[in-house]
C-alpha positions as CSV (number, residue, x, y, z in Angstrom):
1,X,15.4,36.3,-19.8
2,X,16.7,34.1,-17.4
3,X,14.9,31.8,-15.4
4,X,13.9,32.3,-11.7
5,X,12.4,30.5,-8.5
6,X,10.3,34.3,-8.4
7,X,8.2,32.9,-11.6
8,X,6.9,30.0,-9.5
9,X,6.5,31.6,-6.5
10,X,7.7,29.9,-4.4
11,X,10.4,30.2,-1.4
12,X,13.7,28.7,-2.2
13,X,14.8,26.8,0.6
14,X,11.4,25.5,1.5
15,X,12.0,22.1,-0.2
16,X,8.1,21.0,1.5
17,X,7.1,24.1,-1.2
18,X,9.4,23.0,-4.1
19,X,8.1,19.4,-4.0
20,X,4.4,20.6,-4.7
21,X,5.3,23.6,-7.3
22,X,7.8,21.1,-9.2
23,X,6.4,18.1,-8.9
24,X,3.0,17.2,-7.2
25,X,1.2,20.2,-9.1
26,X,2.9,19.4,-12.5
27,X,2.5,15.5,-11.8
28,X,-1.1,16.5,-11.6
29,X,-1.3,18.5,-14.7
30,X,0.1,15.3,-16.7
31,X,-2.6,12.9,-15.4
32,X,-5.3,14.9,-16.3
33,X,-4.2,15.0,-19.9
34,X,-3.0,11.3,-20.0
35,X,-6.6,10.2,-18.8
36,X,-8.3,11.9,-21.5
37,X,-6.8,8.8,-23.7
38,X,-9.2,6.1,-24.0
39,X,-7.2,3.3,-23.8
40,X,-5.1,4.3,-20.9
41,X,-7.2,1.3,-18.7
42,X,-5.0,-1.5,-20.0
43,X,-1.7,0.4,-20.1
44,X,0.7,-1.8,-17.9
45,X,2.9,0.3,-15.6
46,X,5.7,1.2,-17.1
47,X,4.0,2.8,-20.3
48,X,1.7,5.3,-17.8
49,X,4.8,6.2,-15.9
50,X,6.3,6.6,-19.4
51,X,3.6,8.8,-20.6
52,X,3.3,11.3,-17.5
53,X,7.1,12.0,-17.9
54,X,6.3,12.8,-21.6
55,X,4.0,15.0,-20.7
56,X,5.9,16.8,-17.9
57,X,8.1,18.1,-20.1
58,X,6.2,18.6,-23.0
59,X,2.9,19.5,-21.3
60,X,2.4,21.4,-18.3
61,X,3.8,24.2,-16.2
62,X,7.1,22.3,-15.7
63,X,8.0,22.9,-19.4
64,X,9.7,25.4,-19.0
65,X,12.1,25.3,-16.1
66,X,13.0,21.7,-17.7
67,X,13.3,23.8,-21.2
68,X,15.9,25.9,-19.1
69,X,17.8,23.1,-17.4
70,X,16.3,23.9,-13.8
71,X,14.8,21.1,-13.2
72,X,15.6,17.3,-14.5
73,X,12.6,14.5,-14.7
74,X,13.2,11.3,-15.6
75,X,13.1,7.0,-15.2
76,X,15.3,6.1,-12.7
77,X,18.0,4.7,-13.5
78,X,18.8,1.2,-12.0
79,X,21.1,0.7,-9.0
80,X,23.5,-2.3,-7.8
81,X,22.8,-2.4,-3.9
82,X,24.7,-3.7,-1.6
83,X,22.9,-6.9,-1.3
84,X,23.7,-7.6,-5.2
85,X,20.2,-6.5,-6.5
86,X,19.3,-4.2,-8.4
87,X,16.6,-1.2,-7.5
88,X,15.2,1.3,-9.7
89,X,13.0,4.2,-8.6
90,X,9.8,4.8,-11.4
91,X,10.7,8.8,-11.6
92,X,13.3,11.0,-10.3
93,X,13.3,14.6,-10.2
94,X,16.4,16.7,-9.9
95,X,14.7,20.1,-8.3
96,X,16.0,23.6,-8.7
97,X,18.0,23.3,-5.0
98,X,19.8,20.2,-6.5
99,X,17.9,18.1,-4.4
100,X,16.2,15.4,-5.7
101,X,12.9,13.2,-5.4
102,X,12.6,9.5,-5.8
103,X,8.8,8.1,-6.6
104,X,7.7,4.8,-7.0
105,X,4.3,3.6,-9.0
106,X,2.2,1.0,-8.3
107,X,-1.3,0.2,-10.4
108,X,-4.6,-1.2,-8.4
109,X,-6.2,-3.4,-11.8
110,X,-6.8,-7.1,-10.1
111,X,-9.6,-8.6,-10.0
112,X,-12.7,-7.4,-8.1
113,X,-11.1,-7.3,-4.3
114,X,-8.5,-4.3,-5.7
115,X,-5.6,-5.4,-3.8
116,X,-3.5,-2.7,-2.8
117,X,-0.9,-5.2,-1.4
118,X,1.8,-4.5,-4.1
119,X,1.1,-0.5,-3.0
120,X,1.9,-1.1,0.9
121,X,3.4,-4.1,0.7
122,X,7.7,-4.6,0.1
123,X,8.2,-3.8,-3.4
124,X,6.1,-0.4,-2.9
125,X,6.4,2.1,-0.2
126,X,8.5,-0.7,1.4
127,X,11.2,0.4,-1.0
128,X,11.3,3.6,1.2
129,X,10.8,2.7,4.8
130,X,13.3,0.0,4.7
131,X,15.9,2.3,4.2
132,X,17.3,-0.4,2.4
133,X,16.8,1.0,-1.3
134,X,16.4,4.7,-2.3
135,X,16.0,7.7,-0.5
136,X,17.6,6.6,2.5
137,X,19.1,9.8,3.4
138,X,16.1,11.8,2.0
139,X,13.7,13.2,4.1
140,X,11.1,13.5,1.1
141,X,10.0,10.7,-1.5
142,X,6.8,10.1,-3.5
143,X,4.3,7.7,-4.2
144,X,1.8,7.1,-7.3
145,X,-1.1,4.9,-7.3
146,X,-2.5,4.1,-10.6
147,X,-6.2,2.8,-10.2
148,X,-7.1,1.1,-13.4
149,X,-9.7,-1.1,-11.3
150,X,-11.8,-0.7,-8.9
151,X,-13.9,1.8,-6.9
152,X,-11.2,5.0,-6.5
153,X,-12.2,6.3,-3.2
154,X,-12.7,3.3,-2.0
155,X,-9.5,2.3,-3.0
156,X,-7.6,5.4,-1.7
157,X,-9.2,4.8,1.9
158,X,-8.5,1.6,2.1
159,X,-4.7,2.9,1.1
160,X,-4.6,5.8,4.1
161,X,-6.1,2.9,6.5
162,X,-3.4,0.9,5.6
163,X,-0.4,3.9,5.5
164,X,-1.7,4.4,9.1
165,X,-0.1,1.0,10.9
166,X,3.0,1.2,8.9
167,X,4.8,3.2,11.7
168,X,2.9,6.6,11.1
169,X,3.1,9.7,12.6
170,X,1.3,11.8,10.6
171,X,-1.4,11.3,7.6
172,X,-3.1,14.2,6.1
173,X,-4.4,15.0,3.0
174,X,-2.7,17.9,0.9
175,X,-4.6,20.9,0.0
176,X,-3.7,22.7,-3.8
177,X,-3.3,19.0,-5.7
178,X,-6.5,16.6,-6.1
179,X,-6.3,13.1,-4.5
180,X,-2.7,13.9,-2.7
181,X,-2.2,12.9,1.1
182,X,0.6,13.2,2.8
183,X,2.2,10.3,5.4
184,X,4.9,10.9,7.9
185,X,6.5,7.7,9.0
186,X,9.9,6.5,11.3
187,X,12.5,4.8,9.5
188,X,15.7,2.9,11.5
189,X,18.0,6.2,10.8
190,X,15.3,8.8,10.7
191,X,11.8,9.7,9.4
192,X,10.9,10.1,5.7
193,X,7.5,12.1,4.5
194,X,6.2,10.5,1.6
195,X,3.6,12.5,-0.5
196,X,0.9,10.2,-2.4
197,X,-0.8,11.1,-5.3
198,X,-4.1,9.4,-6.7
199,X,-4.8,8.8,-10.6
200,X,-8.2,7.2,-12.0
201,X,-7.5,5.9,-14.7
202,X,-10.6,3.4,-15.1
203,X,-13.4,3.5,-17.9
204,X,-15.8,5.1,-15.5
205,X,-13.1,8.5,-15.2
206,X,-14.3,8.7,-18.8
């Protein structure tokens, strides 16, 4: 048995579709198993990330398209820019059109005020809307917010209040995937749609 877009159902060509069978949905599936681990509070970044492509492959309903070679989910691997720095997306997934998704992490964990400066600010989605980085050509990339800290909706409105002045067009929130929005925002070349998802990974998701 071979494997086929038919199993997912979903249309191929419709890359807005492919993004939330093959990634958001299984991206989702992953959390909710990595949350269930007790000491997933005081895991630094890198180690969640880590985790959550362990389990997509091992895990949820993207085993077994990877299994198959459909689909490719990994790190990022690290890129020499122009400038002479180096950039390296958290995940990239290499969907079953050949297109492919970059995301980039940030965790909330600070302190009682639960900045989510590092999430808006340049190092976060700035990586995308500058253009200046990865997915500059892409009209899709992602977004993961890992809330170790902190009240989570309050956190995540505070994060859509703040997607809203960073030259958006469009915010809604996605229906089929918990705590996922969608933001629509013009770039220098063109506009990029970024999806967002939402993990709570505090002591009180226990």
């Amino acid at each position: 048995m071979t494997w086929s877009p038919e199993a997912f159902k979903y249309s191929p060509g419709d890359l807005k579709e492919e993004i939330l069978i093959f990634v958001l949905k299984p991206l989702h599936q992953a959390y909710v198993l990595l949350a269930a681990d007790p000491q997933v509070a005081s895991y630094k970044e890198d180690k969640i990330t880590k985790e959550l492509i362990r389990n997509l492959k091992k895990k949820t309903s993207l085993c077994d398209a990877f299994n198959r070679h459909s689909i490719d989910v990994n790190l990022g691997s690290t890129e020499l820019l122009d400038d002479g720095q180096s950039c390296r997306p958290d995940i990239k997934f290499t969907l079953p059109s050949r297109n492919w998704l970059h995301i980039e992490a940030k965790r909330i964990y600070r302190g009682r005020n639960w900045s989510i400066n590092e999430y808006l600010g340049a190092n976060g989605i700035g990586r995308i809307l500058s253009g200046n980085y990865y997915s500059i050509d892409h009209p899709y990339a992602g977004m993961l917010c890992y809330v170790q800290n902190g009240q989570f909706e309050r956190i995540i409105d505070k994060i859509k209040k703040g997607l809203i002045s960073l030259v958006c067009k469009n915010l809604e929130d996605l229906t089929g995937v918990d705590n996922c929005a969608l933001s629509k925002h013009v770039r220098t070349r063109n506009e990029v749609v970024i999806f967002h998802l939402f993990f709570h990974f505090t002591s009180q998701c226990k």
